[in-house]
LOMI-431940 format. One line per field, with one value per residue (C-alpha): x, y, z; chain; residue in three letters. Coordinates in steps of 0.25 Angstrom, whole numbers, plus 5000, padded with zeros to 4 digits. Layout:
BEGIN
X <- c(X_...)
Y <- c(Y_...)
Z <- c(Z_...)
chain <- c(A_...)
resn <- c(ALA_...)
END
This chain:
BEGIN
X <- c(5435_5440_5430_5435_5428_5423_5418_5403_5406_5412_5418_5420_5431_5440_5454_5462_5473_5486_5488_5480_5469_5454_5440_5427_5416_5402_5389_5375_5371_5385_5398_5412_5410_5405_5418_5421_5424_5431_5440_5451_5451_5454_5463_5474_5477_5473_5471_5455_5447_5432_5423_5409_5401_5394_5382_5385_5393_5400_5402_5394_5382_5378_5365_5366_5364_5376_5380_5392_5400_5400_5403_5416_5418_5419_5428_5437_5440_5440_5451_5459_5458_5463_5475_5469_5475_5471_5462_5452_5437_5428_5413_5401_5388_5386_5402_5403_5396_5403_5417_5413_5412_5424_5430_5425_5430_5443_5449_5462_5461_5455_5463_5450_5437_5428_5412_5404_5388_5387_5383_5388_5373_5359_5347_5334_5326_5339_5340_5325_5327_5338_5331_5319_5328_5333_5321_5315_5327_5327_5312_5313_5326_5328_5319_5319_5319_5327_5340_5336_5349_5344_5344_5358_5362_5361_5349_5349_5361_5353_5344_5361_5366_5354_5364_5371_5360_5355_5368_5367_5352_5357_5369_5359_5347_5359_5361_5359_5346_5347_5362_5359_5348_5359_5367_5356_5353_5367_5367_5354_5361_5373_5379_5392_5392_5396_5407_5415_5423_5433_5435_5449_5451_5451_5436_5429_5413_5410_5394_5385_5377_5364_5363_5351_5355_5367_5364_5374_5371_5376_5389_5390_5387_5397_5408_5406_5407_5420_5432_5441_5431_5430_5415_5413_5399_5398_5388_5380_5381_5372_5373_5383_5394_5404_5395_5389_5403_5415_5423_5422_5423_5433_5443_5437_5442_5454_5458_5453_5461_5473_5473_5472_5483_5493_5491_5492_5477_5475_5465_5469_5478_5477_5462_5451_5441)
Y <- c(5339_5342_5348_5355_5358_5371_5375_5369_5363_5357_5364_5356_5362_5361_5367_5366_5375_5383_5398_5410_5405_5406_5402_5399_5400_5395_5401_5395_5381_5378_5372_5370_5364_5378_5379_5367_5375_5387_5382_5374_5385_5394_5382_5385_5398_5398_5388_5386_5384_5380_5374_5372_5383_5378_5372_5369_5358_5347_5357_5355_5361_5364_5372_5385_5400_5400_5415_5422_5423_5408_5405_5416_5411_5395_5399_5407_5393_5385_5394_5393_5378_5377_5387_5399_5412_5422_5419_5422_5422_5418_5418_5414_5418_5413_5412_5426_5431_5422_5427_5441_5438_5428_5442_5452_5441_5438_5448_5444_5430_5436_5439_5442_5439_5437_5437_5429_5432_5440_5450_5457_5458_5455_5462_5457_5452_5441_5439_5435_5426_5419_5417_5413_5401_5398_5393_5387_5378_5375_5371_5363_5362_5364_5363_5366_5381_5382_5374_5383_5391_5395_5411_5408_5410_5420_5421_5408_5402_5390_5388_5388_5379_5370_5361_5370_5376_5361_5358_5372_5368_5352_5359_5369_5357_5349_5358_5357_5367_5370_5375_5382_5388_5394_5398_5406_5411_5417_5422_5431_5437_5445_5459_5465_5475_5487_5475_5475_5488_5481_5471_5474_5461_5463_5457_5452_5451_5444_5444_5440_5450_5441_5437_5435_5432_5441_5453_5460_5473_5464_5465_5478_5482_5472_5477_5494_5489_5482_5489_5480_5472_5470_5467_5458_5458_5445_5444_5432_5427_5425_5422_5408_5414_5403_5396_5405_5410_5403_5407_5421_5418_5411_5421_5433_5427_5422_5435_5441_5433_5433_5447_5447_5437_5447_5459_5453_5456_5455_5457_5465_5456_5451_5457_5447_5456)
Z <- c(5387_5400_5411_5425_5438_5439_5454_5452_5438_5428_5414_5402_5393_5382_5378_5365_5358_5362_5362_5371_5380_5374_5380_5372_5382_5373_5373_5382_5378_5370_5375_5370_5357_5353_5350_5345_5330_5337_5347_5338_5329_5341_5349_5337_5342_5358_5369_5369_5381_5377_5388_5392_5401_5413_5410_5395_5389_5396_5407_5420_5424_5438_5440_5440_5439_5431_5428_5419_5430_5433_5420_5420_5433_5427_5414_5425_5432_5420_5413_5425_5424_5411_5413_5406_5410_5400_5390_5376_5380_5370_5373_5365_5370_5384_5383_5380_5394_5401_5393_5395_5411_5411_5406_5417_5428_5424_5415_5417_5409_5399_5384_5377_5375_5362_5365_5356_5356_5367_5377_5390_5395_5396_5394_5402_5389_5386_5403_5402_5391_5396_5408_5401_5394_5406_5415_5401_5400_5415_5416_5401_5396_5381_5368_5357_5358_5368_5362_5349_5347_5332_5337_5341_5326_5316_5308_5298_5303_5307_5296_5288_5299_5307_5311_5317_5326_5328_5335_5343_5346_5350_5360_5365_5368_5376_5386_5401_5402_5417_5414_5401_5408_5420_5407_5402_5414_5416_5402_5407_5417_5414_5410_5412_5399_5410_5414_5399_5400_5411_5399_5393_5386_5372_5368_5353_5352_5340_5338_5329_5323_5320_5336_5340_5355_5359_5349_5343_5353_5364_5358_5354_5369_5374_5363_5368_5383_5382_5380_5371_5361_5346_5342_5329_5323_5315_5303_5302_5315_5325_5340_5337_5330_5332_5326_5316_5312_5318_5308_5310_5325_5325_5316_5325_5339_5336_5328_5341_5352_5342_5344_5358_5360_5351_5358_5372_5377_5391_5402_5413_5427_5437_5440_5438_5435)
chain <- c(A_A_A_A_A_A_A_A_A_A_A_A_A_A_A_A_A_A_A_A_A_A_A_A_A_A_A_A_A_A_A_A_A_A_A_A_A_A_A_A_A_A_A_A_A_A_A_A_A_A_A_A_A_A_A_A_A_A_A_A_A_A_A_A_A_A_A_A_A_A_A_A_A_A_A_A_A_A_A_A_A_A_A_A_A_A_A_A_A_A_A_A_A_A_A_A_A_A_A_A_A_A_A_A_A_A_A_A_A_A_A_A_A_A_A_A_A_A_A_A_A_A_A_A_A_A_A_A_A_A_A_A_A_A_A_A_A_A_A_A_A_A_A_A_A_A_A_A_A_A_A_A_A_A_A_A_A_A_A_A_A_A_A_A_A_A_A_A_A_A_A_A_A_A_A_A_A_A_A_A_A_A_A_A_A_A_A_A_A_A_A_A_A_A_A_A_A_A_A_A_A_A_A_A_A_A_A_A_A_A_A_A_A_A_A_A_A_A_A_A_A_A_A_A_A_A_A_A_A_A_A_A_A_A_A_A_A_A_A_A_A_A_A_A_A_A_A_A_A_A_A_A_A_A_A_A_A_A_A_A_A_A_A_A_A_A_A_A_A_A_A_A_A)
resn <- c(UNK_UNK_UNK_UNK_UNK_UNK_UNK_UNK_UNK_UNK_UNK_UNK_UNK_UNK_UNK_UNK_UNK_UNK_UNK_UNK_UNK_UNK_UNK_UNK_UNK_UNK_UNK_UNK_UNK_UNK_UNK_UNK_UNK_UNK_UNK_UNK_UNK_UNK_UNK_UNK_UNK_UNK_UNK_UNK_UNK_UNK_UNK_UNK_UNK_UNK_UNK_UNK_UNK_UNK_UNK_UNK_UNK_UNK_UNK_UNK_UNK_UNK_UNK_UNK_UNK_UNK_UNK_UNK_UNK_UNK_UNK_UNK_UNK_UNK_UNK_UNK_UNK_UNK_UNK_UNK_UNK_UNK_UNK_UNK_UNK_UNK_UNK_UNK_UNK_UNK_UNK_UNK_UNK_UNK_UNK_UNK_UNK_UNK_UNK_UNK_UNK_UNK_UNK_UNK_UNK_UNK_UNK_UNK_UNK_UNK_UNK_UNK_UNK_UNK_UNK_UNK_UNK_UNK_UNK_UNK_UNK_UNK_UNK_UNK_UNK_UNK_UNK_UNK_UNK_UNK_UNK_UNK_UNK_UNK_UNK_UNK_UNK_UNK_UNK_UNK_UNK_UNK_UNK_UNK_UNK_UNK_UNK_UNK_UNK_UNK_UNK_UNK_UNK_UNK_UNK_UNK_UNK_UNK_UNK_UNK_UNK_UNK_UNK_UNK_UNK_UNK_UNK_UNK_UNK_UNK_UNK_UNK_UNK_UNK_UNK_UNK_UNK_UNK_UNK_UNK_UNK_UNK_UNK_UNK_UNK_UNK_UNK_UNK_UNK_UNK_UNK_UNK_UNK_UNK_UNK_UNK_UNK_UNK_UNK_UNK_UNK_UNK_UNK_UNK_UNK_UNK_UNK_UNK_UNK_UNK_UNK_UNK_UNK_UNK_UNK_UNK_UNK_UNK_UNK_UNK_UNK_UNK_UNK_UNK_UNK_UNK_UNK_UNK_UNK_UNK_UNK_UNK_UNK_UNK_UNK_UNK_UNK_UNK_UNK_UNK_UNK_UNK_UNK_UNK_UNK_UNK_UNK_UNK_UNK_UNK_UNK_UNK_UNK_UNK_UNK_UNK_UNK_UNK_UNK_UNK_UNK_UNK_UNK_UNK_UNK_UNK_UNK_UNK_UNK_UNK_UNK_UNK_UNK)
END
């Protein structure tokens, strides 16, 4: 897979498929091949862009603080490096901060967005648990709780499917901890929910309603402040639902971007913010 120079850093990435543009930005401790499943699928009707956040992957990793706005700031450079002009943004977790900030910064590339897992804020108790994670992994690096993404599916999924979660729990463990402790740190340190209403791109939050780490009340909040979104609560899933239920997620954001695509959605131009 190709990788570009990015001011202090490099991005690995990978692009694949013909039609309207469309980004898939993974969630902390993943990569790419999160969407290894999704992006043929999706590559038959857009041209996908999926690539590896900094300090994740085959991507580089410099020290940090790494913030949300860095990361927007580094999709920004890699979609003009590709040739993207204007383009679907979908988010997973982590992905789905940095989508929703990507957004607020440069409206104008934009032709929708779909927030996976996610949340526009963060309340102290979560801050001082990321922060918490944070120092542990710097002073020991993983163990085996801290590479334990079991609460990262919906109740029993893992007991169904332990290979699954053994390979979640493999990818998570091989991470570099001083860069997914900056990750975590930046995942503790944002909210722009007051921010949403100058969205006007037309926006799907797909949620699982058995997440145990973005609830569901995240999404309901995010979906009231923005004034163009579609909320879908999805039985039987828990926090991974590309994972948990790739078929429903798959079907729901391309019948989303379809739609986009055929009235002609469009963020406002020239303004980048």
């Amino acid at each position: 897979m190709p990788c570009i120079s990015i001011g202090d850093t490099t991005i690995n990435y990978d692009q694949s498929g013909a039609g309207t543009d469309l980004v898939l930005i993974h969630g902390l401790g993943g990569d790419l091949h999160l969407w290894d499943r999704a992006a043929p699928i999706f590559a038959r009707h857009h041209r996908v862009l999926r690539y590896d956040v900094r300090g994740f992957g085959a991507s580089g990793k410099p020290p940090g603080p790494y913030s949300a706005d860095l990361f927007s700031r580094d999709l920004y450079a890699l979609l003009a490096a590709c040739g993207v002009r204007h383009t679907h943004v979908v988010g997973y977790s982590m992905g789905g901060v940095i989508a929703q900030r990507f957004a607020l910064d440069y409206r104008a590339l934009v032709r929708s967005v779909v927030l996976v897992s996610t949340s526009s804020e963060v309340g102290a108790a979560a801050a001082a648990t990321w922060q918490r994670l944070a120092e542990r992994l710097e002073q020991a690096g993983f163990d085996a709780r801290t590479a334990d993404m079991s609460r990262a599916f919906a109740p029993g999924f893992a007991d169904r499917f332990p290979a699954v979660l053994s390979d979640v729990n493999r990818r998570t463990a091989a991470n570099d901890p001083c860069a997914y402790a900056s990750a975590a740190r930046a995942m503790g340190t944002y909210g722009w929910t007051a921010e949403l209403s100058r969205l006007t791109a037309p926006i799907l939050i797909l949620q699982g309603l058995q997440d145990q780490l973005t609830p569901p009340g995240g999404a309901v909040k995010m979906s009231r402040a923005l004034p163009h979104a579609r909320l879908l609560m999805i039985d039987g899933s828990g926090h991974s639902v590309p994972i948990e239920q790739p078929d429903v997620f798959h079907t729901a954001v391309l019948a989303f971007t379809a739609g986009a695509d055929l009235s002609g959605a469009s963020a406002p131009s020239p303004a980048r913010r």
